[in-house]
Predicted model as a PDB file, atoms N, CA, C, CB and O in Angstrom, pLDDT in the B-factor column:
MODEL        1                                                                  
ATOM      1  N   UNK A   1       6.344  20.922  -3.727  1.00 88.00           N  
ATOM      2  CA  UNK A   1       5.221  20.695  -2.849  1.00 88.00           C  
ATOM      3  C   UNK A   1       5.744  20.139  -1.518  1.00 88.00           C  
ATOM      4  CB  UNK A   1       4.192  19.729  -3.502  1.00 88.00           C  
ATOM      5  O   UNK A   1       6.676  19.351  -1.675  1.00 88.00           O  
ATOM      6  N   UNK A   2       5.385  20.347  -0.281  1.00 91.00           N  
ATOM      7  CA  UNK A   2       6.088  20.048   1.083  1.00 91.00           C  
ATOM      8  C   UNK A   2       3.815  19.702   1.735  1.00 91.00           C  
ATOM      9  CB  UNK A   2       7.555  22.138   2.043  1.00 91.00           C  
ATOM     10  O   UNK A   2       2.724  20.265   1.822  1.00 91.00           O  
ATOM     11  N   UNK A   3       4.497  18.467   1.954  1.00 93.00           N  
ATOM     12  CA  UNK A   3       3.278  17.149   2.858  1.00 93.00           C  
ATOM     13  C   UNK A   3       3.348  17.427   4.153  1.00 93.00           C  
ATOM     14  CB  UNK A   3       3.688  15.294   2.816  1.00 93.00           C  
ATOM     15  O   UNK A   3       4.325  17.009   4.774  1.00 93.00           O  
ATOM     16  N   UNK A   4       2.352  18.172   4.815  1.00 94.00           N  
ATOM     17  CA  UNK A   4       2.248  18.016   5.984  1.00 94.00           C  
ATOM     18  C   UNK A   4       1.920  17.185   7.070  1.00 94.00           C  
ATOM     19  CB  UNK A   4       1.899  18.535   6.040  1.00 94.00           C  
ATOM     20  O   UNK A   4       0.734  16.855   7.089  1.00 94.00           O  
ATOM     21  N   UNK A   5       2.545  16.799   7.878  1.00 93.00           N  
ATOM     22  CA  UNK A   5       1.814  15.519   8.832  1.00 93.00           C  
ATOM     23  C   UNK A   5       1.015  16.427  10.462  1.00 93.00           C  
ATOM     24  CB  UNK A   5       3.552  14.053   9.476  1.00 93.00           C  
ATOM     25  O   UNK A   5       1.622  17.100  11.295  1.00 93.00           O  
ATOM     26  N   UNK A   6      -0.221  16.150  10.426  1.00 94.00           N  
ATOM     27  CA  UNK A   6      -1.174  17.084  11.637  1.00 94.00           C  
ATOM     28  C   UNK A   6      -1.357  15.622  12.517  1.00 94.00           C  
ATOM     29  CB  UNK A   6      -3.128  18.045  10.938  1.00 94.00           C  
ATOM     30  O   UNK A   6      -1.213  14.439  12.209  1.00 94.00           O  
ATOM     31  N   UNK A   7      -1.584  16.034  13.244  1.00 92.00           N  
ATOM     32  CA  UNK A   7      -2.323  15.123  14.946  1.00 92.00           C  
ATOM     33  C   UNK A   7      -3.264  14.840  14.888  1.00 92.00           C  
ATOM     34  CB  UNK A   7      -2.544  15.718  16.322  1.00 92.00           C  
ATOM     35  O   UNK A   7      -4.101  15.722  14.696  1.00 92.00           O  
ATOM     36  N   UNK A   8      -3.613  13.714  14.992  1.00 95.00           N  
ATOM     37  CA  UNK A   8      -4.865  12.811  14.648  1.00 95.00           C  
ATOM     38  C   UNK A   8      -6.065  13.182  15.074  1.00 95.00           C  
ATOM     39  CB  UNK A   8      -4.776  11.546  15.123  1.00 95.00           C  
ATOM     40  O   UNK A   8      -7.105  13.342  14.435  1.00 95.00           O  
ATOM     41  N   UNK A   9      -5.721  13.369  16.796  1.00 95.00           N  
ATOM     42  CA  UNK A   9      -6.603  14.122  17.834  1.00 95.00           C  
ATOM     43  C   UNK A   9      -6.781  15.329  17.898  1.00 95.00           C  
ATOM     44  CB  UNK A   9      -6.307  13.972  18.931  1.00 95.00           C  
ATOM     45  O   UNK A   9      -7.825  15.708  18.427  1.00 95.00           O  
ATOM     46  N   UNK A  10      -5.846  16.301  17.396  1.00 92.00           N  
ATOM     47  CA  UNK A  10      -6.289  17.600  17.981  1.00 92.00           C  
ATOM     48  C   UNK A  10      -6.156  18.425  16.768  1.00 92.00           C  
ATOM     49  CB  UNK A  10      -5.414  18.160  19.283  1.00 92.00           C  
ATOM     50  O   UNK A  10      -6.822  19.459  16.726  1.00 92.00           O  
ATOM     51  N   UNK A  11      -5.039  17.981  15.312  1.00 93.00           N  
ATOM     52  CA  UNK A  11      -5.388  18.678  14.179  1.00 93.00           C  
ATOM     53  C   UNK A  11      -3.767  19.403  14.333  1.00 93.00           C  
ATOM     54  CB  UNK A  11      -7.004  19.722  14.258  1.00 93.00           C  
ATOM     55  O   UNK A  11      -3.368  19.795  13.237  1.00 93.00           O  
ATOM     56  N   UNK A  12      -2.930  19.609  15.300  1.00 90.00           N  
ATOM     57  CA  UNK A  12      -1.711  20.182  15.816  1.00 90.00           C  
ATOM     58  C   UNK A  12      -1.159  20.010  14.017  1.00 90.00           C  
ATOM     59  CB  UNK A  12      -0.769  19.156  17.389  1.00 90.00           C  
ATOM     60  O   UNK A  12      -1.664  19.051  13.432  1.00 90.00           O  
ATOM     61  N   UNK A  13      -0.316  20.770  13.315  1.00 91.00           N  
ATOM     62  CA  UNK A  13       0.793  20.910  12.170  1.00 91.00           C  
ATOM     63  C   UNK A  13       1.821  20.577  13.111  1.00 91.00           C  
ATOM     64  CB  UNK A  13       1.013  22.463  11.311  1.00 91.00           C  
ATOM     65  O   UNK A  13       2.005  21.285  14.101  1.00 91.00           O  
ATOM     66  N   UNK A  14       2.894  18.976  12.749  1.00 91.00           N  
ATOM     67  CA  UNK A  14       3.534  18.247  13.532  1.00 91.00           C  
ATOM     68  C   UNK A  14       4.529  18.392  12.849  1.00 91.00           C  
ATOM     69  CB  UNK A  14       3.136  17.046  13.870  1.00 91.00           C  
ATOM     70  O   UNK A  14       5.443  18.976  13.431  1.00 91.00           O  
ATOM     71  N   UNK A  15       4.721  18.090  11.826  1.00 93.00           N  
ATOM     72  CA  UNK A  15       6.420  17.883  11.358  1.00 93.00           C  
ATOM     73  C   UNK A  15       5.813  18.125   9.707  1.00 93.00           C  
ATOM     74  CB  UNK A  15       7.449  15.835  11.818  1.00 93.00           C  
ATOM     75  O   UNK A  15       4.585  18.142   9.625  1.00 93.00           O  
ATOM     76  N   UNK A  16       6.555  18.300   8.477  1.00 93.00           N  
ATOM     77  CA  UNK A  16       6.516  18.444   7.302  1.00 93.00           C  
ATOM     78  C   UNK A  16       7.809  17.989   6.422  1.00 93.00           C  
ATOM     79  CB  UNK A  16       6.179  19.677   7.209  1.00 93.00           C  
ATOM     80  O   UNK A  16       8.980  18.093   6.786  1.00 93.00           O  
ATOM     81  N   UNK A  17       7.287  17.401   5.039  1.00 92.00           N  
ATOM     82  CA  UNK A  17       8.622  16.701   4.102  1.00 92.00           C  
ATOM     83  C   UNK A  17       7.742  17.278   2.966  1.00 92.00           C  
ATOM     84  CB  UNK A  17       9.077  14.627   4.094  1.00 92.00           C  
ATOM     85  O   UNK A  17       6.547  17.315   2.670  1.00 92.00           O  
ATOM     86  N   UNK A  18       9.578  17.949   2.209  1.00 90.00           N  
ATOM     87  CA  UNK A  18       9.511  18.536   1.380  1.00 90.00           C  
ATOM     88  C   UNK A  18       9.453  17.759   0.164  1.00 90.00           C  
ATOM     89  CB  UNK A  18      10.296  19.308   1.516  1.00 90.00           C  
ATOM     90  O   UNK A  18      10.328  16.914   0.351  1.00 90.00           O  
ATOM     91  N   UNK A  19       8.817  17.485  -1.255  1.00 90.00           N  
ATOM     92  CA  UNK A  19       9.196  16.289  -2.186  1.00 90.00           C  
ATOM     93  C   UNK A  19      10.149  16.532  -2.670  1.00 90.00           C  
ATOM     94  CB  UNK A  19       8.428  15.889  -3.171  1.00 90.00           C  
ATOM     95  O   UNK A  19      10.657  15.578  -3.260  1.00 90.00           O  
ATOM     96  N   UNK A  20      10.877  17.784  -2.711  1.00 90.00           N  
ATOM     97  CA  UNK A  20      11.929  18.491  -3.303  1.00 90.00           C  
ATOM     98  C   UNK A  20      13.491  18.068  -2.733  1.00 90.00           C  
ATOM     99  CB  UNK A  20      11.593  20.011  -3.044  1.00 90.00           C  
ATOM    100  O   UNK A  20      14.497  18.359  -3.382  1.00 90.00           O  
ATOM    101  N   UNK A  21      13.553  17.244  -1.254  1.00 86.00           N  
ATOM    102  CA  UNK A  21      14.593  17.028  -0.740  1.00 86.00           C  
ATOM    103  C   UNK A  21      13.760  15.772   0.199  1.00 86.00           C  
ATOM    104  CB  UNK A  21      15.377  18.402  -0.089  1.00 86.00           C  
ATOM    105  O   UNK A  21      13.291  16.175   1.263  1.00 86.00           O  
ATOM    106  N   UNK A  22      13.597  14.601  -0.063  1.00 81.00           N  
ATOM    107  CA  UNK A  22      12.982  13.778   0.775  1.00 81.00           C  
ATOM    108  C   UNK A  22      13.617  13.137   1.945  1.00 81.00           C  
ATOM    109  CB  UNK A  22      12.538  12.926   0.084  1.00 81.00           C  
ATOM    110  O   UNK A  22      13.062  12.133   2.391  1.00 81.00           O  
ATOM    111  N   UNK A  23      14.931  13.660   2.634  1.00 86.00           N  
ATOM    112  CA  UNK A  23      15.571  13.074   3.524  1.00 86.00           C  
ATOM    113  C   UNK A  23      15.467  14.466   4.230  1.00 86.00           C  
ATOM    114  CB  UNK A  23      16.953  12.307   3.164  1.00 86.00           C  
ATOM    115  O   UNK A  23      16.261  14.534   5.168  1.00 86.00           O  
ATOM    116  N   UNK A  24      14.723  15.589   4.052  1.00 86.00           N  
ATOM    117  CA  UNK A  24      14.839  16.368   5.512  1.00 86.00           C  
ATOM    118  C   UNK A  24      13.221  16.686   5.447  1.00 86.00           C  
ATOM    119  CB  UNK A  24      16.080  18.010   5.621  1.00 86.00           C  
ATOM    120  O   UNK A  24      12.375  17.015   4.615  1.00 86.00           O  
ATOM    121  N   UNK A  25      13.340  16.346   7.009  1.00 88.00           N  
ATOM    122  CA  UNK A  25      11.818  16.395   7.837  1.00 88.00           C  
ATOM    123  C   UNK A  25      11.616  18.224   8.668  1.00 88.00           C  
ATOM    124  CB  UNK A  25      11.920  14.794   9.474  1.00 88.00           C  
ATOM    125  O   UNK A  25      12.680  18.683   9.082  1.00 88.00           O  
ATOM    126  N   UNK A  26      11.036  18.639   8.758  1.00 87.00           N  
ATOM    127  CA  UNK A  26      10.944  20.322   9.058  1.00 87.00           C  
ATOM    128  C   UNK A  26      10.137  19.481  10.388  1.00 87.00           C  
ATOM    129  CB  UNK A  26       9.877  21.802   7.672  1.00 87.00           C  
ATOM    130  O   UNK A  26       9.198  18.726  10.139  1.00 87.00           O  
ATOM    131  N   UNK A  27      10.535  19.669  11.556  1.00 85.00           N  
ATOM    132  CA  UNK A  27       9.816  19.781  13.044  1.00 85.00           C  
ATOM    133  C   UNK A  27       9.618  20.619  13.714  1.00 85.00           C  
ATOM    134  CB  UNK A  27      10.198  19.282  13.866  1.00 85.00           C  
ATOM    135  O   UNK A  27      10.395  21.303  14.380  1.00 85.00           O  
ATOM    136  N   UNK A  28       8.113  20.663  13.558  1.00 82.00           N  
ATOM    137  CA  UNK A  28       7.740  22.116  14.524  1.00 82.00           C  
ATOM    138  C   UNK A  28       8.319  22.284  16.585  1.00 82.00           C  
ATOM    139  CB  UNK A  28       5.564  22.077  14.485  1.00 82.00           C  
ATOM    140  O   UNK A  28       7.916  21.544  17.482  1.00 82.00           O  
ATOM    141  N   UNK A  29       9.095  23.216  16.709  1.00 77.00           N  
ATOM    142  CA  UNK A  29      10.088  23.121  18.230  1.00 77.00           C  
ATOM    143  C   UNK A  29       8.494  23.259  18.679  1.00 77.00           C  
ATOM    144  CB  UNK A  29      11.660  24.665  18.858  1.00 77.00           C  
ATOM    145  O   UNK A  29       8.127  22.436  19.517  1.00 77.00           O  
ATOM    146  N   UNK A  30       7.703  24.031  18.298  1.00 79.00           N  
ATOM    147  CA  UNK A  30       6.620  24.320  19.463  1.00 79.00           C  
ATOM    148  C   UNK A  30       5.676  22.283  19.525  1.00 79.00           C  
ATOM    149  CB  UNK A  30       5.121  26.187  18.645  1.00 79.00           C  
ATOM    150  O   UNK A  30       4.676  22.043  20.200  1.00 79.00           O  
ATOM    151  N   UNK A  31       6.281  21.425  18.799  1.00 84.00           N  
ATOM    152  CA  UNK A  31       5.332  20.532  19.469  1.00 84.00           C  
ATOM    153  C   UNK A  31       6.131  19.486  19.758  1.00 84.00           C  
ATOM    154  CB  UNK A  31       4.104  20.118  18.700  1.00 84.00           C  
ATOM    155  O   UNK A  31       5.895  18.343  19.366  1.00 84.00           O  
ATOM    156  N   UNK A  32       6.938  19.752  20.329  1.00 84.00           N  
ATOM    157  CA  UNK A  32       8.699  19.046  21.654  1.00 84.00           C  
ATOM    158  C   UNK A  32       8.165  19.029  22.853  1.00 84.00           C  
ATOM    159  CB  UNK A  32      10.468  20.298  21.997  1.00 84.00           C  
ATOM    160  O   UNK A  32       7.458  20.028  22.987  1.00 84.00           O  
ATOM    161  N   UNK A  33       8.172  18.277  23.907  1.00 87.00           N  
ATOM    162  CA  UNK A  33       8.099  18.164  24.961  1.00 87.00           C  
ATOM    163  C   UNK A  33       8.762  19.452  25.847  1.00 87.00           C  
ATOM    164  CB  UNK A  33       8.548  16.959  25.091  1.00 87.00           C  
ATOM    165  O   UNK A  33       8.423  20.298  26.674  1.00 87.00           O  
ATOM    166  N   UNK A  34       9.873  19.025  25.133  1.00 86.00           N  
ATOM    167  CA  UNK A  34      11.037  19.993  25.731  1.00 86.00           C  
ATOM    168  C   UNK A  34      11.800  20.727  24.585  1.00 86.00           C  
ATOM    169  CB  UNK A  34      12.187  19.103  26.624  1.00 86.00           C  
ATOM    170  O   UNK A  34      12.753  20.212  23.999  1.00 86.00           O  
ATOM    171  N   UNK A  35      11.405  21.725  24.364  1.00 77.00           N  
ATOM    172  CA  UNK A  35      12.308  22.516  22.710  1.00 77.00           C  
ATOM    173  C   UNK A  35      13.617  23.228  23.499  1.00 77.00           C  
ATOM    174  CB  UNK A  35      11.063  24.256  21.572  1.00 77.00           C  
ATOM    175  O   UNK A  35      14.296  23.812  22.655  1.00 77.00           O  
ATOM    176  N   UNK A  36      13.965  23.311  24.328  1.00 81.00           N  
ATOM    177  CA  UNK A  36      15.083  23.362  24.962  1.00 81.00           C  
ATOM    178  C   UNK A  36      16.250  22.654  24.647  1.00 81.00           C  
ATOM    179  CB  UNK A  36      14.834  23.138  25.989  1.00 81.00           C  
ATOM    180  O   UNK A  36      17.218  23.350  24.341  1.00 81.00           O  
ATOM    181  N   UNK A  37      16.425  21.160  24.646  1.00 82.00           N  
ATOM    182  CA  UNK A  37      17.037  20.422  23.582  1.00 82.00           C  
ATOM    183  C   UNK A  37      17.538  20.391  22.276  1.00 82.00           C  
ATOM    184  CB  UNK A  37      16.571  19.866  23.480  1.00 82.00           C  
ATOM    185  O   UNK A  37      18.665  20.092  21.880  1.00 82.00           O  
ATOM    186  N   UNK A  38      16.222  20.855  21.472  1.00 79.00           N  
ATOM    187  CA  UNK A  38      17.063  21.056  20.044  1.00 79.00           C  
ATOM    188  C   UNK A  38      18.214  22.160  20.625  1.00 79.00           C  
ATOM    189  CB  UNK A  38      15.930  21.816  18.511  1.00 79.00           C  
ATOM    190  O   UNK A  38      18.557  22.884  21.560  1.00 79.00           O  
ATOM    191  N   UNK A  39      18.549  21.594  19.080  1.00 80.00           N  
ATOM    192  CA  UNK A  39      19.668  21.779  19.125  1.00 80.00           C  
ATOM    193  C   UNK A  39      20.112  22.317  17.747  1.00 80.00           C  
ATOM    194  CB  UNK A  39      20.227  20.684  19.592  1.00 80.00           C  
ATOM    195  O   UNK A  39      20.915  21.504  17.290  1.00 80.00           O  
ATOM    196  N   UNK A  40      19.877  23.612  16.673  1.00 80.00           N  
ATOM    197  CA  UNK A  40      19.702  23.851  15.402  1.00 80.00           C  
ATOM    198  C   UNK A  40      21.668  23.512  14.954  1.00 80.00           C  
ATOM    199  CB  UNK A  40      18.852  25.672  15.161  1.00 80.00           C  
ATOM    200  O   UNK A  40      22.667  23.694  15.651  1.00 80.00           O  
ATOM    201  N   UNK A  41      21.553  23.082  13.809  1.00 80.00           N  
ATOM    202  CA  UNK A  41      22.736  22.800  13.410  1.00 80.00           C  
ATOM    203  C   UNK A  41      23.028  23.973  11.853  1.00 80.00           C  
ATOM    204  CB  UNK A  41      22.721  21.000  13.169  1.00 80.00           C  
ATOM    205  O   UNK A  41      24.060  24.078  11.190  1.00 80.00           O  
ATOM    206  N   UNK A  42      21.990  24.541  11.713  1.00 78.00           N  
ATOM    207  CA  UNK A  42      22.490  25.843  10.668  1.00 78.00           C  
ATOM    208  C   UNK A  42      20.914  26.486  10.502  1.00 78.00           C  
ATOM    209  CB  UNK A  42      23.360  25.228   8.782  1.00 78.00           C  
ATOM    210  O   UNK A  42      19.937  26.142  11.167  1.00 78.00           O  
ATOM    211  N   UNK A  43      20.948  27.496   9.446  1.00 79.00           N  
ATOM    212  CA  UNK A  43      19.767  28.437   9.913  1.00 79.00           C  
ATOM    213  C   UNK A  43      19.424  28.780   8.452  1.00 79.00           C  
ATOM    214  CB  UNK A  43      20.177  29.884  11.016  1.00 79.00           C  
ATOM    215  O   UNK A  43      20.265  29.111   7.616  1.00 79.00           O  
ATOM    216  N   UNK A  44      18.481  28.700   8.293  1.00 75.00           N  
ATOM    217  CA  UNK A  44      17.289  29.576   7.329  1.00 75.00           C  
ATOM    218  C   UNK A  44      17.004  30.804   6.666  1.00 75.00           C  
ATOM    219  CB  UNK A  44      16.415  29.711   7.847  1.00 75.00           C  
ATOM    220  O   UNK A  44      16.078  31.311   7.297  1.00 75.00           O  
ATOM    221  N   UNK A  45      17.292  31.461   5.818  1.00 73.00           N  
ATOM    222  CA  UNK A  45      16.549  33.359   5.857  1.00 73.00           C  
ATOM    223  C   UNK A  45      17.174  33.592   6.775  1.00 73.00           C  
ATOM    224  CB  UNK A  45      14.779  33.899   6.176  1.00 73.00           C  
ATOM    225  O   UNK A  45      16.359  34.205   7.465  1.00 73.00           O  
ATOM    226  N   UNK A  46      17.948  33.559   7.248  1.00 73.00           N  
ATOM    227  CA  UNK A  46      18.748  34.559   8.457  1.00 73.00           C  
ATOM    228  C   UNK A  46      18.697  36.068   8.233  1.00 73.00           C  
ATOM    229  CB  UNK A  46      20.423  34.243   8.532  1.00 73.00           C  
ATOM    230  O   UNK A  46      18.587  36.861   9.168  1.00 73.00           O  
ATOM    231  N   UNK A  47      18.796  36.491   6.729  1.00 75.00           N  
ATOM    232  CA  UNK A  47      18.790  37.671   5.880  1.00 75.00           C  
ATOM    233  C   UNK A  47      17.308  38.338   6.391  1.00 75.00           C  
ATOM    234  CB  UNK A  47      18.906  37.245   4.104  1.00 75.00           C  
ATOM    235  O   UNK A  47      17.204  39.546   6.607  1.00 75.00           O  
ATOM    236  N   UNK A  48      16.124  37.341   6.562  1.00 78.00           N  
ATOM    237  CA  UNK A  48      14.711  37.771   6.530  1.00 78.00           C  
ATOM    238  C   UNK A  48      14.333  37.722   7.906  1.00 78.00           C  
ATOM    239  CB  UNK A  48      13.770  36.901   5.633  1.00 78.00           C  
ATOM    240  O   UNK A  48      13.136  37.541   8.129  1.00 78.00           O  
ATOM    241  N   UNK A  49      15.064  37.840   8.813  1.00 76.00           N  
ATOM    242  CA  UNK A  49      14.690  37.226  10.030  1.00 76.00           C  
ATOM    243  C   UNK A  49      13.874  38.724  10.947  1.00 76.00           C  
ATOM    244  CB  UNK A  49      16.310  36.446  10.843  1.00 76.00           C  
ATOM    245  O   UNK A  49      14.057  39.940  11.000  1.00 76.00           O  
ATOM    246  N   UNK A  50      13.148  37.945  11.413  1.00 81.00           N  
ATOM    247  CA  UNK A  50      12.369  39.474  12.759  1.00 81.00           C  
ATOM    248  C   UNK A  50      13.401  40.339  13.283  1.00 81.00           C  
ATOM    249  CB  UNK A  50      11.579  38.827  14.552  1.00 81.00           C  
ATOM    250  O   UNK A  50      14.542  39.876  13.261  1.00 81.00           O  
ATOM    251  N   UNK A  51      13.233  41.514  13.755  1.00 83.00           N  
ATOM    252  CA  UNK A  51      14.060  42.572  14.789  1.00 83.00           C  
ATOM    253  C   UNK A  51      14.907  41.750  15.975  1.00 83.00           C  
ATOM    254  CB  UNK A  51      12.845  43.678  15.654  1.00 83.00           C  
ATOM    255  O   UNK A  51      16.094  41.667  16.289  1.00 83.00           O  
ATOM    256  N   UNK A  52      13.508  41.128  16.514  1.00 86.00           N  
ATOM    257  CA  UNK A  52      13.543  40.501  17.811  1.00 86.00           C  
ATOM    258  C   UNK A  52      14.053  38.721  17.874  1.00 86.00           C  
ATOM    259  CB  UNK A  52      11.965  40.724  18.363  1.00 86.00           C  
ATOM    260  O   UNK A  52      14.146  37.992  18.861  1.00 86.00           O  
ATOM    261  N   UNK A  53      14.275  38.465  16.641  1.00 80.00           N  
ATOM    262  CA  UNK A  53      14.693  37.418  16.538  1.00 80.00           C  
ATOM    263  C   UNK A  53      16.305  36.841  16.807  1.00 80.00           C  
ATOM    264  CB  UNK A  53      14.257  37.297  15.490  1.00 80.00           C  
ATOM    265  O   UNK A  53      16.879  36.494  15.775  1.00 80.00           O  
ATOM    266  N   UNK A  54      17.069  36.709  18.063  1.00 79.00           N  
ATOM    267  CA  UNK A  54      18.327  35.858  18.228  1.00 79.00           C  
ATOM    268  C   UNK A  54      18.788  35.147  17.314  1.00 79.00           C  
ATOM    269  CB  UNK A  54      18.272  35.046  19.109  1.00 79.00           C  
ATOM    270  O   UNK A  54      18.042  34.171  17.228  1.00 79.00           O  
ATOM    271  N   UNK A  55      19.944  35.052  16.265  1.00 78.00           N  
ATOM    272  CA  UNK A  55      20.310  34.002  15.596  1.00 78.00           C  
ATOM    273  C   UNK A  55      22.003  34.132  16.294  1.00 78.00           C  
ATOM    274  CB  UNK A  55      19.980  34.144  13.777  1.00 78.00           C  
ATOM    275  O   UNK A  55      22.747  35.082  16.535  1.00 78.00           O  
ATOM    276  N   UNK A  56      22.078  33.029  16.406  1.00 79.00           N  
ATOM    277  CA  UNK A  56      23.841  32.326  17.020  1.00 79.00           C  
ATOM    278  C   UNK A  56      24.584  33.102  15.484  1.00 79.00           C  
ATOM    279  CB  UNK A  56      24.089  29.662  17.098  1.00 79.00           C  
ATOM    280  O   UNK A  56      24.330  32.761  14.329  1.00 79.00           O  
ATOM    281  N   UNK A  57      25.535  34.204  15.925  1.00 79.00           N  
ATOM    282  CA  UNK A  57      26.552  34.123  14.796  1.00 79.00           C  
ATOM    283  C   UNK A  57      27.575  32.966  13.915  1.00 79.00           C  
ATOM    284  CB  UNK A  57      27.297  34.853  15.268  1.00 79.00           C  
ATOM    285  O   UNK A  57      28.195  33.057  12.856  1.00 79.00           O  
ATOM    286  N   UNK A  58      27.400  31.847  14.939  1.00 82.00           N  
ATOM    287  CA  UNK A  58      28.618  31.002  14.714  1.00 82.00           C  
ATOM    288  C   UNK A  58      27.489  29.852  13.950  1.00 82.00           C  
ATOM    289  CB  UNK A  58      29.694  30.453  16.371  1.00 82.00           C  
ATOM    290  O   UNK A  58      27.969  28.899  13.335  1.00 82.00           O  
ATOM    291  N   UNK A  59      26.204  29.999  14.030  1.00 83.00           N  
ATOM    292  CA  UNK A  59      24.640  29.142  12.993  1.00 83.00           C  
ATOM    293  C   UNK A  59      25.391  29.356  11.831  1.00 83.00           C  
ATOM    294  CB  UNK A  59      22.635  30.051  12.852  1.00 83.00           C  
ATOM    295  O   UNK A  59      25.897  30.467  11.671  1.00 83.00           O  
ATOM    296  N   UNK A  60      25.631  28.000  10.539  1.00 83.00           N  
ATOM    297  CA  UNK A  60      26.044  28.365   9.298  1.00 83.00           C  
ATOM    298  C   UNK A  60      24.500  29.094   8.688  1.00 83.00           C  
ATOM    299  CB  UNK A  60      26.716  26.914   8.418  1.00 83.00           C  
ATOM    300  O   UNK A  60      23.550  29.274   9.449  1.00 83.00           O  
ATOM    301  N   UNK A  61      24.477  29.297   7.865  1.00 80.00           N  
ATOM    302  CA  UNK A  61      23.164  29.902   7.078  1.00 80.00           C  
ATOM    303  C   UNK A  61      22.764  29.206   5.547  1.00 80.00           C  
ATOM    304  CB  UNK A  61      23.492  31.610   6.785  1.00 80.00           C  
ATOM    305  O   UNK A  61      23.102  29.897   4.586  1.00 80.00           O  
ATOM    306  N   UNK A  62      22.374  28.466   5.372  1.00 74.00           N  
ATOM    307  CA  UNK A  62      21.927  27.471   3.916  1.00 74.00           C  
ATOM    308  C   UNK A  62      22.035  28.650   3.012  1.00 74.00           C  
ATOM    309  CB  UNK A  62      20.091  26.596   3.822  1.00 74.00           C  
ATOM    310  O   UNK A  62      21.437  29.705   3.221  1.00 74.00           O  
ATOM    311  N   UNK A  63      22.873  28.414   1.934  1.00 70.00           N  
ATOM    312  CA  UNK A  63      22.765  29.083   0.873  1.00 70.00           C  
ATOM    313  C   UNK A  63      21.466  29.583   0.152  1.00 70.00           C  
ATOM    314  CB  UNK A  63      23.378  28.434   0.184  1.00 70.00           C  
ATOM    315  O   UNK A  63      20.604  28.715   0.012  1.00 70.00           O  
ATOM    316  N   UNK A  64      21.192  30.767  -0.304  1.00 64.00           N  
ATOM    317  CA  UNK A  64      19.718  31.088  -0.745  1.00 64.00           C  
ATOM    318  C   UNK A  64      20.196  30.970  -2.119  1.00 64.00           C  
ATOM    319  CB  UNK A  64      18.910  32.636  -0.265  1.00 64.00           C  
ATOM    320  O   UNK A  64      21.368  31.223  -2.397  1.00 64.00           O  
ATOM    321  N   UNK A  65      19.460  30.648  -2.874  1.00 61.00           N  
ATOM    322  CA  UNK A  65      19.441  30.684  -4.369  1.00 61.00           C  
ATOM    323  C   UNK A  65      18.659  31.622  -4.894  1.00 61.00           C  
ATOM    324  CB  UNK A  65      19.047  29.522  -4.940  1.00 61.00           C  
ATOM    325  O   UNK A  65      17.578  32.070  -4.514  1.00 61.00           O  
ATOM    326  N   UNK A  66      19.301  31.856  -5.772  1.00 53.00           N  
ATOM    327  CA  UNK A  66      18.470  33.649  -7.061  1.00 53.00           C  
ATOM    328  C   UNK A  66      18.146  33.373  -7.887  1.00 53.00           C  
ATOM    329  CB  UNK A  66      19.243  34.975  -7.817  1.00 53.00           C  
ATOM    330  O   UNK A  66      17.679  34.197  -8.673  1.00 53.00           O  
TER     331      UNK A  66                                                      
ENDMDL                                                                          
END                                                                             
């Protein structure tokens, strides 16, 4: 199960914790001041990713499990 945390005022989906790994927080880039900054340190589904989607070759990729 992964807990979402929304914006008090406007309802915005802000950041999310998974119960499954409780030391990593999922932050949505679209609600950054500046998402220019991040800065991703490895990557996701890289395998599942859009046409149009850029991934850095040198992004490690989290192991998927079967």
């Amino acid at each position: 199960m992964t807990v979402r945390h929304f914006c008090p005022t406007c309802g915005s989906l802000l950041f999310s914790t998974p119960e499954v790994i409780p030391d990593l927080v999922n932050i949505y880039a679209g609600t950054l001041d500046d998402p220019s900054v991040f800065k991703p340190t490895w990557s996701f589904f890289r395998h599942s990713h859009a046409p149009w989607d850029r991934v850095p070759d040198d992004l490690p990729e989290l192991p998927v499990s079967t």
